[in-house]
DOSE-637217 format. One record per residue: residue in one letter; residue number from 1; x, y, z of N, C-alpha, C in turn. Coordinates in nm, 4 decimals, decimal comma, always signed. Example, Ala and Ser with C-alpha at 12.3 -4.5 7.8 and 13.67 -1.06 7.14 Angstrom:
BEGIN
+----+-----+----------+----------+----------+----------+----------+----------+----------+----------+----------+
| aa |   i |      n.x |      n.y |      n.z |     ca.x |     ca.y |     ca.z |      c.x |      c.y |      c.z |
+----+-----+----------+----------+----------+----------+----------+----------+----------+----------+----------+
|  A |   1 |  +1,3190 |  -0,5690 |  +0,7800 |  +1,2300 |  -0,4500 |  +0,7800 |  +1,3200 |  -0,3300 |  +0,7800 |
|  S |   2 |  +1,2850 |  -0,2250 |  +0,7080 |  +1,3670 |  -0,1060 |  +0,7140 |  +1,2900 |  +0,0030 |  +0,7870 |
+----+-----+----------+----------+----------+----------+----------+----------+----------+----------+----------+
//
This chain:
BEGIN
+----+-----+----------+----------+----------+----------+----------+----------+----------+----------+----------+
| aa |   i |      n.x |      n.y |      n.z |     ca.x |     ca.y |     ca.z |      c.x |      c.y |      c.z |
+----+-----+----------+----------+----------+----------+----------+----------+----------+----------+----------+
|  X |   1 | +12,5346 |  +7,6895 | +10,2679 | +12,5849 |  +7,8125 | +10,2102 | +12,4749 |  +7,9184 | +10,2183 |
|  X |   2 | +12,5019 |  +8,0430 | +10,2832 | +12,4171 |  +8,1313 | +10,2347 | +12,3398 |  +8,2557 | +10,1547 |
|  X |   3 | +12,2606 |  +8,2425 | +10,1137 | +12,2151 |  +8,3632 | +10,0164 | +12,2191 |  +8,4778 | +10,0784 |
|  X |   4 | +12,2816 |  +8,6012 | +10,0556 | +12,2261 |  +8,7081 | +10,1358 | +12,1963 |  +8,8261 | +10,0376 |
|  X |   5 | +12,1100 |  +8,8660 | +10,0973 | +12,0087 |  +8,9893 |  +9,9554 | +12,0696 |  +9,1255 | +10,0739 |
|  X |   6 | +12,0959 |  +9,2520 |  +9,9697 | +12,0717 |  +9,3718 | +10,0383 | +12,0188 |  +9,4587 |  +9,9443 |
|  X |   7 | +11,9906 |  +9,4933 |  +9,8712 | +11,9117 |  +9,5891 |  +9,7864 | +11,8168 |  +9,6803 |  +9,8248 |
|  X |   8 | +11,8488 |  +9,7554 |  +9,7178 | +11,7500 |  +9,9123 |  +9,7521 | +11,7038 |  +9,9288 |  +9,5881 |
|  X |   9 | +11,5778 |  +9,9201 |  +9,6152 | +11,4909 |  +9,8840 |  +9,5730 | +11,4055 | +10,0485 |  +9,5377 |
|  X |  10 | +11,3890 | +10,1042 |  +9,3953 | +11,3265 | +10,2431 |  +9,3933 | +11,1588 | +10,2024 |  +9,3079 |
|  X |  11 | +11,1079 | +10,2749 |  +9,4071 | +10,9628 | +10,2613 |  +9,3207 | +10,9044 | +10,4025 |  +9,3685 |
|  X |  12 | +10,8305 | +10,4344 |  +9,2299 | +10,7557 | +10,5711 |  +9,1502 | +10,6202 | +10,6051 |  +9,2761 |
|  X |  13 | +10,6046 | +10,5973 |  +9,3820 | +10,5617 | +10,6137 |  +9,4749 | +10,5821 | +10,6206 |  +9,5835 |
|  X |  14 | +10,5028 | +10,7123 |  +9,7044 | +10,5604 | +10,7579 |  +9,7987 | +10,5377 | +10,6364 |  +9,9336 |
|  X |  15 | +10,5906 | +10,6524 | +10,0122 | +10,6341 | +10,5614 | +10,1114 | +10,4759 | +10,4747 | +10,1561 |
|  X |  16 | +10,3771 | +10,5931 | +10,1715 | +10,2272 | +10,5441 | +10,2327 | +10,1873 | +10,4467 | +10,1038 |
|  X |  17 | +10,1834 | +10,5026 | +10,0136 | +10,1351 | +10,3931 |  +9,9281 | +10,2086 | +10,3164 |  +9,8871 |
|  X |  18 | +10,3295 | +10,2634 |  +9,8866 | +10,4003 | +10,1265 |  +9,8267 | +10,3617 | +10,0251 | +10,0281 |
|  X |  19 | +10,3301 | +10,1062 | +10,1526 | +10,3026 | +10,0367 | +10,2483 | +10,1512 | +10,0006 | +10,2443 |
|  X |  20 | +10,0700 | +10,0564 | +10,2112 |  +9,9124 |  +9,9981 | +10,1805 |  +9,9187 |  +9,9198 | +10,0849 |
|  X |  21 |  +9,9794 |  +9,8841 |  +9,9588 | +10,0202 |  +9,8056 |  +9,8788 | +10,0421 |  +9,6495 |  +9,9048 |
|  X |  22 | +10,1715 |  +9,6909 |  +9,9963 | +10,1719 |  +9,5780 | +10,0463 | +10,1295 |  +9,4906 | +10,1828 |
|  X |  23 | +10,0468 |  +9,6052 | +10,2496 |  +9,9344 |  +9,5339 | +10,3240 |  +9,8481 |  +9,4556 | +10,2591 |
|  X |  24 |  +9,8344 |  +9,4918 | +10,1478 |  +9,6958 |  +9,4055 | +10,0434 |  +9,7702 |  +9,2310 | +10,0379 |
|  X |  25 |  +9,7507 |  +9,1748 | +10,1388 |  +9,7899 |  +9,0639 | +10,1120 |  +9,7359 |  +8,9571 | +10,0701 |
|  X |  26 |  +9,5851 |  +8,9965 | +10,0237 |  +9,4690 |  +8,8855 |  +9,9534 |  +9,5284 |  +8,9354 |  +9,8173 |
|  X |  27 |  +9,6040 |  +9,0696 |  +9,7642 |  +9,6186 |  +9,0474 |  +9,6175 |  +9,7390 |  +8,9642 |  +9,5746 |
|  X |  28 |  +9,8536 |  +8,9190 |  +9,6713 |  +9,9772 |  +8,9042 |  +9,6114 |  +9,9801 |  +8,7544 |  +9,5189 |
|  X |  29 |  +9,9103 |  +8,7318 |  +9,5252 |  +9,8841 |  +8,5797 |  +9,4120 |  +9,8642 |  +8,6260 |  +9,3042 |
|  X |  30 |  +9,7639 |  +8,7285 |  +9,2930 |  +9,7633 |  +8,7963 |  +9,1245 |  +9,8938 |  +8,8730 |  +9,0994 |
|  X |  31 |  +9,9755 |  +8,9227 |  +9,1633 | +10,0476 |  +9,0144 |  +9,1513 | +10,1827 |  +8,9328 |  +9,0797 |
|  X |  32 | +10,2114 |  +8,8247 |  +9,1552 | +10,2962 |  +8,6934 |  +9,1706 | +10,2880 |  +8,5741 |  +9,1434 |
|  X |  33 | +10,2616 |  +8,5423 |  +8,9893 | +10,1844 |  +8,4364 |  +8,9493 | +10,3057 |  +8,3027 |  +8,9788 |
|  X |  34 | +10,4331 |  +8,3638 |  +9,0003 | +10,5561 |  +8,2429 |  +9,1100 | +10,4506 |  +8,2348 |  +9,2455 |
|  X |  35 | +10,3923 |  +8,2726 |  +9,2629 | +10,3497 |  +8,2869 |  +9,4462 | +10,2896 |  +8,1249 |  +9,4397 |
|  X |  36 | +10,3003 |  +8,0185 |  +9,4053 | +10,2213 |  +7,8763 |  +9,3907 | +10,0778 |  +7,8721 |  +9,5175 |
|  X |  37 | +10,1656 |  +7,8862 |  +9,6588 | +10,0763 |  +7,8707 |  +9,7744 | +10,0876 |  +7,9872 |  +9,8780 |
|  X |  38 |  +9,9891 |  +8,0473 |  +9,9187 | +10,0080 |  +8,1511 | +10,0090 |  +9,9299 |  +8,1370 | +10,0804 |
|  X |  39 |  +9,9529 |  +8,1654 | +10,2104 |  +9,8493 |  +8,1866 | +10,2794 |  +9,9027 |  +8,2790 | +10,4252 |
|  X |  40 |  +9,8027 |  +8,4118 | +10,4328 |  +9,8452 |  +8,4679 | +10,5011 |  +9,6981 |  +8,5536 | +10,5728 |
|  X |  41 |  +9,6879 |  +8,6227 | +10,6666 |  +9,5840 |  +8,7233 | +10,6870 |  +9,6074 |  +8,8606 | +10,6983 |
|  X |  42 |  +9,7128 |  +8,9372 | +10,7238 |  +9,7843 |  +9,0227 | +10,7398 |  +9,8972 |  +9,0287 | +10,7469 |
|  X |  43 |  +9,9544 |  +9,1902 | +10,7275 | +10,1376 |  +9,1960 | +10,7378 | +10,1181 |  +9,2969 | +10,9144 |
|  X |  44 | +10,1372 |  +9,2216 | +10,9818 | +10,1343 |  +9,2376 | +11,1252 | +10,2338 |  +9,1699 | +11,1927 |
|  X |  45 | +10,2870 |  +9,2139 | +11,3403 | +10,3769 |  +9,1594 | +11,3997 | +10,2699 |  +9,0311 | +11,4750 |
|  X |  46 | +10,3300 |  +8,9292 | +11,4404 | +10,3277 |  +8,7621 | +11,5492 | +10,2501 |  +8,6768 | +11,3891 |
|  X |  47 | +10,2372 |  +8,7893 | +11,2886 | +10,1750 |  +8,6914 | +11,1701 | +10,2278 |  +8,5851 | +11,1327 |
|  X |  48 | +10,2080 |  +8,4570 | +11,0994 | +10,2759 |  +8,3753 | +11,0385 | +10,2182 |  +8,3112 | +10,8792 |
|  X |  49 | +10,3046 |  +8,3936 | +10,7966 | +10,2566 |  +8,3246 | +10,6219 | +10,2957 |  +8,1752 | +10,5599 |
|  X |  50 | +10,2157 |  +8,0822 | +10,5153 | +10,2574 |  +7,9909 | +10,4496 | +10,3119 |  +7,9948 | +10,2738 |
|  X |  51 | +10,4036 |  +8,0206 | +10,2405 | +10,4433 |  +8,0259 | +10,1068 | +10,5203 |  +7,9219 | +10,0147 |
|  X |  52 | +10,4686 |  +7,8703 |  +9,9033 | +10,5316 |  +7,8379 |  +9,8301 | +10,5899 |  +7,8857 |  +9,6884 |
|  X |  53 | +10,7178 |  +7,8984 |  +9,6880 | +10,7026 |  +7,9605 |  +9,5390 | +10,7877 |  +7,8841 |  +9,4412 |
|  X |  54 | +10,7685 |  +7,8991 |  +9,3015 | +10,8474 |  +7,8084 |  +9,1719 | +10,9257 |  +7,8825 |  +9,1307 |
|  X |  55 | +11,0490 |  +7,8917 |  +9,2068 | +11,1501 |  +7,9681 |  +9,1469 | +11,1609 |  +7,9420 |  +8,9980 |
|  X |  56 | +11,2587 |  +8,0512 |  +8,8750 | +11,2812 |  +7,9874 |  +8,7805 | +11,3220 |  +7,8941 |  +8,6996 |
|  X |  57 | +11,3765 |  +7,8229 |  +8,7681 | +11,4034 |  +7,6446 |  +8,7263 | +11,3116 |  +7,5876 |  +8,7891 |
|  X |  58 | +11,2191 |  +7,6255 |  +8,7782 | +11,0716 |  +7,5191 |  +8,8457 | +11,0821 |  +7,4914 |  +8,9444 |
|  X |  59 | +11,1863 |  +7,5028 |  +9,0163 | +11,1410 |  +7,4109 |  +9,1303 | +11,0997 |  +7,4601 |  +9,2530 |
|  X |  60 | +11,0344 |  +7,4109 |  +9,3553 | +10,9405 |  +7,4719 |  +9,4180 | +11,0122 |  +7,4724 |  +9,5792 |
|  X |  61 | +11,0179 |  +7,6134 |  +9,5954 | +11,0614 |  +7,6639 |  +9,8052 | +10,9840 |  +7,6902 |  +9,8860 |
|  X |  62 | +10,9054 |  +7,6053 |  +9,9691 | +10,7720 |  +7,6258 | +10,0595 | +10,8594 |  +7,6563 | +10,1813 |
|  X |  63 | +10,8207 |  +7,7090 | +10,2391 | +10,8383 |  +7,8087 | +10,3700 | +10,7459 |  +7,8760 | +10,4611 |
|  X |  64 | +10,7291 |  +7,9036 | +10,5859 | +10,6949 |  +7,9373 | +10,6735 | +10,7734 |  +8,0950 | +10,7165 |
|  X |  65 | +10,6684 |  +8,2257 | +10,7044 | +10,7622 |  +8,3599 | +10,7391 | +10,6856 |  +8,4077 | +10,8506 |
|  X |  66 | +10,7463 |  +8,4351 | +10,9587 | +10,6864 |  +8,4623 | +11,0881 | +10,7672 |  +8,6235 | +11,0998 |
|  X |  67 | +10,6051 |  +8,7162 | +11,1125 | +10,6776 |  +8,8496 | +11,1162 | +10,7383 |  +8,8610 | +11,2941 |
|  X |  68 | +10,8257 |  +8,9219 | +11,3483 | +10,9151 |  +8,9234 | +11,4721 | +10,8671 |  +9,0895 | +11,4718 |
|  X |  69 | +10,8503 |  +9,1555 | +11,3874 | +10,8313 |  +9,3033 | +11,4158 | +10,7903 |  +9,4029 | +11,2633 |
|  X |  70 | +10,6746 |  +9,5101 | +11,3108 | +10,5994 |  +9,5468 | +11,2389 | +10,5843 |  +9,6831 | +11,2535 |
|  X |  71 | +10,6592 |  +9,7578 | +11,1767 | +10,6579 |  +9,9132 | +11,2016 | +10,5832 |  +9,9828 | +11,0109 |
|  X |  72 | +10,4810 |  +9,9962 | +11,0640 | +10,3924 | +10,0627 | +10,9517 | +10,4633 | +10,1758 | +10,8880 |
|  X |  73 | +10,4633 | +10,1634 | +10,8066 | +10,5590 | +10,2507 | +10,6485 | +10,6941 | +10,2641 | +10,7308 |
|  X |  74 | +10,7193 | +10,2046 | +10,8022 | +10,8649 | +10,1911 | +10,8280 | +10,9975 | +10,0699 | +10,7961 |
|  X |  75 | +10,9423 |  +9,9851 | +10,9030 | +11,0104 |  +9,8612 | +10,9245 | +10,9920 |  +9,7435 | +10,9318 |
|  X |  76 | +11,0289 |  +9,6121 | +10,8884 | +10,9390 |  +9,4927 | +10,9085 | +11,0744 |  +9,3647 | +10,9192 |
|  X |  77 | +11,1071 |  +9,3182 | +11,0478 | +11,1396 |  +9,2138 | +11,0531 | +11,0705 |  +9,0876 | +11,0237 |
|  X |  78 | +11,1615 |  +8,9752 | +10,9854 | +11,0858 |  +8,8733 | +10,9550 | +11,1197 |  +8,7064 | +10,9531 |
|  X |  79 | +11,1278 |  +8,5947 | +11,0294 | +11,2036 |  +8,4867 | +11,0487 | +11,1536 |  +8,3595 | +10,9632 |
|  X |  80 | +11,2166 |  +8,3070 | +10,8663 | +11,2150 |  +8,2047 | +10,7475 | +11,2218 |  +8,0310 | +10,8072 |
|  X |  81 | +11,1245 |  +7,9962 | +10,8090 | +11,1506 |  +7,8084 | +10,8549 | +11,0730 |  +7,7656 | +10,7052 |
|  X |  82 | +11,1885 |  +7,6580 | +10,6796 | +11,0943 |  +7,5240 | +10,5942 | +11,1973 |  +7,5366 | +10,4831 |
|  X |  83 | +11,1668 |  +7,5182 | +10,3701 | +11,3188 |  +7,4416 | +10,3071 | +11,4486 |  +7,5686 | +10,2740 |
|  X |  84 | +11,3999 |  +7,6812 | +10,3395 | +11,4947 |  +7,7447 | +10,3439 | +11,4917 |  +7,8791 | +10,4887 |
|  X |  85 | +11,5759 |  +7,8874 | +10,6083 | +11,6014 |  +7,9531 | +10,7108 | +11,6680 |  +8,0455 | +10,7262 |
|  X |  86 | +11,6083 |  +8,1587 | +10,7623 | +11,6931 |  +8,3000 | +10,7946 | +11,6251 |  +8,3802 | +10,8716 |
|  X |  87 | +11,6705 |  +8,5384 | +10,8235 | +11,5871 |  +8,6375 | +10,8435 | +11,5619 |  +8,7220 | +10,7474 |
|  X |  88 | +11,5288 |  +8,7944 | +10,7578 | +11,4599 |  +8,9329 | +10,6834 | +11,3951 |  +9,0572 | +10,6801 |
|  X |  89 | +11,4722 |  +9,1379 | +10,6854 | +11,4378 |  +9,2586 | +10,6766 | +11,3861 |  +9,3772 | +10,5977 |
|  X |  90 | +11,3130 |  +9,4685 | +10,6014 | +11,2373 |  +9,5252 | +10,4970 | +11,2520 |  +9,7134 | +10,5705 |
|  X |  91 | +11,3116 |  +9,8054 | +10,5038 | +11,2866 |  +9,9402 | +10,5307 | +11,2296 |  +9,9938 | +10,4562 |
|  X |  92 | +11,1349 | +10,1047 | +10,4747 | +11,0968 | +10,2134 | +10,3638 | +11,1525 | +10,3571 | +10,4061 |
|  X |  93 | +11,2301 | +10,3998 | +10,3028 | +11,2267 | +10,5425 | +10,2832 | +11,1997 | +10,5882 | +10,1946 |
|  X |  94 | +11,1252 | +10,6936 | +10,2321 | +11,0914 | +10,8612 | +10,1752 | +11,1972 | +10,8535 | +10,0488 |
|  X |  95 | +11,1204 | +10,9399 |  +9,9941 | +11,2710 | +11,0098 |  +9,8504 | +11,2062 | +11,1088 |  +9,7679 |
|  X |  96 | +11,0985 | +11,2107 |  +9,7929 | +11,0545 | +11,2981 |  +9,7357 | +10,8996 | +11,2527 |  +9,7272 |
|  X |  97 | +10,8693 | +11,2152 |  +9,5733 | +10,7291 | +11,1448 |  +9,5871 | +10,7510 | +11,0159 |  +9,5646 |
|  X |  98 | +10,8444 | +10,9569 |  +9,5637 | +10,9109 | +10,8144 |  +9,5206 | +10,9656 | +10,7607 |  +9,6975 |
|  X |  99 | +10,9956 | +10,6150 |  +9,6583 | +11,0559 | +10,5736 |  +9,7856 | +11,1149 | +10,4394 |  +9,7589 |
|  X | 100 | +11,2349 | +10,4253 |  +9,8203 | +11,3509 | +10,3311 |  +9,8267 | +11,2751 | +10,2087 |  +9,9710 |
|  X | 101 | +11,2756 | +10,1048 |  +9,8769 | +11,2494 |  +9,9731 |  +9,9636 | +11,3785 |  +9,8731 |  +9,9891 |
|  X | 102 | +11,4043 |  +9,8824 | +10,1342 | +11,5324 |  +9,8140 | +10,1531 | +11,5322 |  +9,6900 | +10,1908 |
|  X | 103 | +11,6052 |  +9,5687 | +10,0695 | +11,5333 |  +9,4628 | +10,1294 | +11,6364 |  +9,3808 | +10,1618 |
|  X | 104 | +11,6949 |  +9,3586 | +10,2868 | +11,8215 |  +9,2815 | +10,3339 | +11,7852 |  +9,1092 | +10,3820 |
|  X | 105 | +11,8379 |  +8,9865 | +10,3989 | +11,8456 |  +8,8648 | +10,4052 | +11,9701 |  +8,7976 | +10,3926 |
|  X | 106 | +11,9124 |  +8,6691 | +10,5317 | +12,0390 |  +8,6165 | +10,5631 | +11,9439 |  +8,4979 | +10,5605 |
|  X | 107 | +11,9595 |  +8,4030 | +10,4200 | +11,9164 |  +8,2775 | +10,4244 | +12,0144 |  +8,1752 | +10,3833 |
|  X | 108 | +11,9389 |  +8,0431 | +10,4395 | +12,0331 |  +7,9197 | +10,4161 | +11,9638 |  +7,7858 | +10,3801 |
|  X | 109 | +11,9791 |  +7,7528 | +10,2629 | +11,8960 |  +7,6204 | +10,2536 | +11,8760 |  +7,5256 | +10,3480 |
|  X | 110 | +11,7791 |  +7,4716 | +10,4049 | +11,7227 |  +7,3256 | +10,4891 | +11,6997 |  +7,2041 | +10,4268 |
|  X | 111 | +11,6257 |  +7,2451 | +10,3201 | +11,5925 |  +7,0998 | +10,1996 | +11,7164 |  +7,0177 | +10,1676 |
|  X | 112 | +11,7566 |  +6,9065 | +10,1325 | +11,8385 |  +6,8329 | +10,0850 | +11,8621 |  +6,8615 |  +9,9505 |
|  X | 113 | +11,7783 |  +6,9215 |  +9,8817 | +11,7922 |  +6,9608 |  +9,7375 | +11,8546 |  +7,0723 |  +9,7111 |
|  X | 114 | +11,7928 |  +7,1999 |  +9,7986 | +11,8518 |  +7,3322 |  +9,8003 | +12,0189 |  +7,3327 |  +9,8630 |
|  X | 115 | +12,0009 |  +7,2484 |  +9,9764 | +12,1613 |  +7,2230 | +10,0012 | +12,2362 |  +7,1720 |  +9,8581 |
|  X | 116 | +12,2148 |  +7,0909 |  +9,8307 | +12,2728 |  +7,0330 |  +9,7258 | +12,3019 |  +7,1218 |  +9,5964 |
|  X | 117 | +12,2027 |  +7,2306 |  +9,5992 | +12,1566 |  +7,3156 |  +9,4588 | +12,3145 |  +7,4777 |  +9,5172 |
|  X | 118 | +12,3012 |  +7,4749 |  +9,6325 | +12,3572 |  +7,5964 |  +9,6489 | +12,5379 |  +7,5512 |  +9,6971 |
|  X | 119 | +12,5178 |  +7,4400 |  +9,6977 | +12,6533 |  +7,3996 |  +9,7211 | +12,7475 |  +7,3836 |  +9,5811 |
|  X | 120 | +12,6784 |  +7,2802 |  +9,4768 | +12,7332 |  +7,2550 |  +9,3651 | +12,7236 |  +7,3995 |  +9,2726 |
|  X | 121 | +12,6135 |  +7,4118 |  +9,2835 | +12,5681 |  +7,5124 |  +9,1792 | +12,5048 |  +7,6260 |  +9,2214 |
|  X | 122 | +12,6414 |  +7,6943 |  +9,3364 | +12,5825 |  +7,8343 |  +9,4003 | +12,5501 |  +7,9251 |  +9,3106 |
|  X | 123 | +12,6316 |  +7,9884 |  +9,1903 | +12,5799 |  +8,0760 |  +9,0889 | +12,4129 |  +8,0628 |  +9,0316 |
|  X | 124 | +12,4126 |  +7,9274 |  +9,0213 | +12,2288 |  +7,9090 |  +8,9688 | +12,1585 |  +7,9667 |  +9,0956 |
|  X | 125 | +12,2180 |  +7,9591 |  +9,1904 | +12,1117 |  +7,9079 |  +9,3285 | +12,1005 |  +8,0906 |  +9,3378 |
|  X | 126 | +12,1819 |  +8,1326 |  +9,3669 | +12,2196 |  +8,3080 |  +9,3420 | +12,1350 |  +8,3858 |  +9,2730 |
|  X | 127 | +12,1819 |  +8,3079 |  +9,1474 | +12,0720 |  +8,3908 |  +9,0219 | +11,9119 |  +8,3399 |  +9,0537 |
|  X | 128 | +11,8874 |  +8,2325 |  +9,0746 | +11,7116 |  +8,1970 |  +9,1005 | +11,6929 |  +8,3093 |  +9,1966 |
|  X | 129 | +11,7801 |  +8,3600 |  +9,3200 | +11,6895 |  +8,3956 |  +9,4446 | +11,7087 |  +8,5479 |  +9,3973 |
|  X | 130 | +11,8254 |  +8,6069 |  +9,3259 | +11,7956 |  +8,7112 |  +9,3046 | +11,7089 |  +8,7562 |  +9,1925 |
|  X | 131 | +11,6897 |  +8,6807 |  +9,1055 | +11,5471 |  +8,6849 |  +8,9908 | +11,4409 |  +8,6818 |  +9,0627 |
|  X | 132 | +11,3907 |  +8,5920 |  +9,1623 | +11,2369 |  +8,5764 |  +9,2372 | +11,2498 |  +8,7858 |  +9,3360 |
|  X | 133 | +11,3671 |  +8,8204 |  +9,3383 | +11,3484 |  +8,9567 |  +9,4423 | +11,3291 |  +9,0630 |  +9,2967 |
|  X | 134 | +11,3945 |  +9,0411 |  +9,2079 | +11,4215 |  +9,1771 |  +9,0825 | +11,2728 |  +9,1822 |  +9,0421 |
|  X | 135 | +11,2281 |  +9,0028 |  +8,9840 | +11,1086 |  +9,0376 |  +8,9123 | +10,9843 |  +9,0800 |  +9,0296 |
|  X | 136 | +10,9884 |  +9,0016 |  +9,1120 | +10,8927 |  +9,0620 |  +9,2558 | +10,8529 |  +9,2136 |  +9,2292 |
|  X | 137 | +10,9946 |  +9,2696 |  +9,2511 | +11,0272 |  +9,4340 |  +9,2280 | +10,9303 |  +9,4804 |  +9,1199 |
|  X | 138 | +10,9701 |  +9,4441 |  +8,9826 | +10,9246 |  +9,4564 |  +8,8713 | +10,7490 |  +9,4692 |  +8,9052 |
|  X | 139 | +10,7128 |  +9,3605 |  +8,9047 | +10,5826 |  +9,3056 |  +8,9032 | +10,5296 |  +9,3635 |  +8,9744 |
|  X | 140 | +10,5394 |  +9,4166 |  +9,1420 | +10,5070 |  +9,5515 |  +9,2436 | +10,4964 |  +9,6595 |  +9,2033 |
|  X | 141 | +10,5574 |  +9,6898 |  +9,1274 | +10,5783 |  +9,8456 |  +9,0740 | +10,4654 |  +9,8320 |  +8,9636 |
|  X | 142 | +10,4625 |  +9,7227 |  +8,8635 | +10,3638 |  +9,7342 |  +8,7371 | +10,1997 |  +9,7309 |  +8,7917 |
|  X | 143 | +10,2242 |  +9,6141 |  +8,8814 | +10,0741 |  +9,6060 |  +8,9447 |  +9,9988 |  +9,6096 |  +9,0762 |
|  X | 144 | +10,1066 |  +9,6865 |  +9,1640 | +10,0137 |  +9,6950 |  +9,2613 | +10,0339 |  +9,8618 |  +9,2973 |
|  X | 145 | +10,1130 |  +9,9048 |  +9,2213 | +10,1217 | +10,0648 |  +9,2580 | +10,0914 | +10,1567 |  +9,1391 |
|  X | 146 | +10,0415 | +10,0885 |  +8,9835 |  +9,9605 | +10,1270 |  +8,8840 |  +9,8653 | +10,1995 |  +8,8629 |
+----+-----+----------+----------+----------+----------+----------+----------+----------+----------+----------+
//
């Protein structure tokens, strides 16, 4: 079954700085105390990040995100392997001194658990993935554009 995110996303800063923000990719562990395992060197096209995170029912989605394409304060494709597979997409627009982050996804559980979690109990599975994107949101806006 799959999750799919489209949201637009408003944060109190302008496009250059919510994109230097999230170039800072040595801070997102403080930022994201869900972030369990990260490992990344940059947000660049051919990058590949190791992530694990503890969604809110504890339980833990390690994954592999391989960026496919990298357009600075613009655009950022992005392809998902490991217990959960998709894609992902990321826009920034402009909006005065503020700017709308567009964050679209087409994922599908791999794990035997997450299958199991999004089949029986798609509403939980729903609400975990859209809580790990709202509070993300939240937590971006409080501390890395502060």
């Amino acid at each position: 079954m799959q999750l799919a995110t489209d949201k637009r996303l408003p944060f109190d800063a302008d496009v250059s700085a919510v994109w230097t923000a999230m170039a800072k990719v040595e801070a997102y562990q403080q930022w994201w105390p869900w972030l369990k395992t990260f490992e990344a060197d940059a947000l660049a096209a051919g990058e590949i990040w190791k992530c694990e995170i503890v969604a809110p029912l504890r339980y833990t989605v390690a994954f592999t995100m391989k960026f496919d394409v990298v357009v600075p304060e613009t655009h950022v494709e992005a392809s998902l392997r490991g217990d959960i597979t998709g894609g992902a997409w990321i826009d920034l627009e402009e909006r005065g001194q503020a700017s709308d982050v567009w964050i679209r996804s087409q994922l599908a559980p791999s794990s035997p658990f997450l299958k199991m979690l999004s089949t029986v109990l798609y509403p939980v599975a729903k609400a975990g993935h859209d809580a790990v994107i709202d509070n993300g949101a939240k937590q971006f806006q409080q501390r890395a554009l502060s």
